[in-house]
N, C-alpha and C positions, 0 to 999 in steps of 0.2 A: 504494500500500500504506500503511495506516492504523499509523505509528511508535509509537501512543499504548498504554499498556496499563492497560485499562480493569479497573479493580478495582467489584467488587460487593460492597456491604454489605448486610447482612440489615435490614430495618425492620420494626418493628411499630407500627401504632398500635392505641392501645388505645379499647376502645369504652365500657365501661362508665362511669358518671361517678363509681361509686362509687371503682375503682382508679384513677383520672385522680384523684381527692382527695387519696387514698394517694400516688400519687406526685409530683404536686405539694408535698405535705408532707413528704415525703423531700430532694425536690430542692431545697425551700429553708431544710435544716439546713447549715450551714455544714460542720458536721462529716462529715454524711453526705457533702457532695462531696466534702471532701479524703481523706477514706476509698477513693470509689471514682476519683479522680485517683492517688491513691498506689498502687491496686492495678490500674490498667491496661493496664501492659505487663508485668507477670509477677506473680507470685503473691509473695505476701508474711505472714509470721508477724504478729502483734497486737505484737509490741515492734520491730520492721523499722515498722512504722505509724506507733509512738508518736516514735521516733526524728527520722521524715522528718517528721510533719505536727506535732511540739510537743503531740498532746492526750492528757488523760492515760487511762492506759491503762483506767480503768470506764469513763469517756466512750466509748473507741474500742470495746470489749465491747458495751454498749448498742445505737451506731448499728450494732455489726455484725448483731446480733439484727433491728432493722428493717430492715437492707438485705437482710440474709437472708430474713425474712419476705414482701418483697414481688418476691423474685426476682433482684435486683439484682445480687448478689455470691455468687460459688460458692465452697463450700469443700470443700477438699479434707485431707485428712491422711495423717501418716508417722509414724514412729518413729524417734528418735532414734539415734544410735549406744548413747546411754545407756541407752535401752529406755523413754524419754519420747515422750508424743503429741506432735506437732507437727500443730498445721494452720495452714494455708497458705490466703487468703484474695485472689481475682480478683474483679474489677468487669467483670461480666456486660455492662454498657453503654458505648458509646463515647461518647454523647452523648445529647440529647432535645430535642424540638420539642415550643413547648405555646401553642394558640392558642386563644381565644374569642371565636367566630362564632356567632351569631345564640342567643344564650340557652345552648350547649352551648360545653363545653372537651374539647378534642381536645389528645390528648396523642401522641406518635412516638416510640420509643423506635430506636434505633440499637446495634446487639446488638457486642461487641465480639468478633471474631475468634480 
C-alpha cells in the first residue's frame, strides 16, 4: 500500500507568444513578484501588502492593475464594519516555468489552490 499522498496541481501552459511576452514582463517586475508572494496563502488588503513587502502603496495599486489584467491575482471585496469597501487581493499563481526552445518561448503557469 502506497503511504505517499499525492497532491495535484493545476498547470497551464500558455501558447500564445503574445501572452508568454505579457507575462514574462510581469514576472520580471520585482514588484509584481513580491505582490503575488505576499498574497499567496490568503488574501490580503493593498496596506497588509504595503506593510509586509516595504512598496509604496501607488507602486502596489499599479502592479495590482497588471497582475489583475493578465489574470494573475483575484480580487475579491467586503465591507467594513464601518460601511467601507475593502478588497482583499490573492495570487492566482503558485509559481511559472519559462523556457526557449527552438525560436518559440513556452511559458507554465502553476495555478494556486
Amino acid at each position: 500500500m502506497n503511504n505517499h499522498l499525492q497532491v495535484l496541481q493545476s498547470q497551464c501552459k500558455i501558447e500564445k507568444d503574445v501572452k508568454n511576452d505579457a507575462l514574462l514582463s510581469v514576472f520580471s517586475d520585482r514588484y509584481c513578484r513580491f505582490i503575488l508572494e505576499a498574497t499567496m496563502n490568503k488574501p490580503k488588503a493593498v496596506t497588509e501588502i504595503a506593510v509586509e513587502t516595504k512598496i509604496p502603496l501607488s507602486t502596489i495599486y499599479r502592479r495590482i492593475q497588471t497582475l489583475h489584467d493578465n489574470r494573475l491575482l483575484h480580487i475579491s471585496g467586503m465591507i467594513s464594519n464601518d460601511g467601507k469597501k475593502l478588497f482583499l487581493y490573492k495570487s492566482r499563481v503558485k509559481g511559472f516555468k519559462s523556457r526557449y526552445h527552438e525560436g518559440k518561448i513556452e511559458v507554465e503557469l502553476t495555478f494556486n489552490n
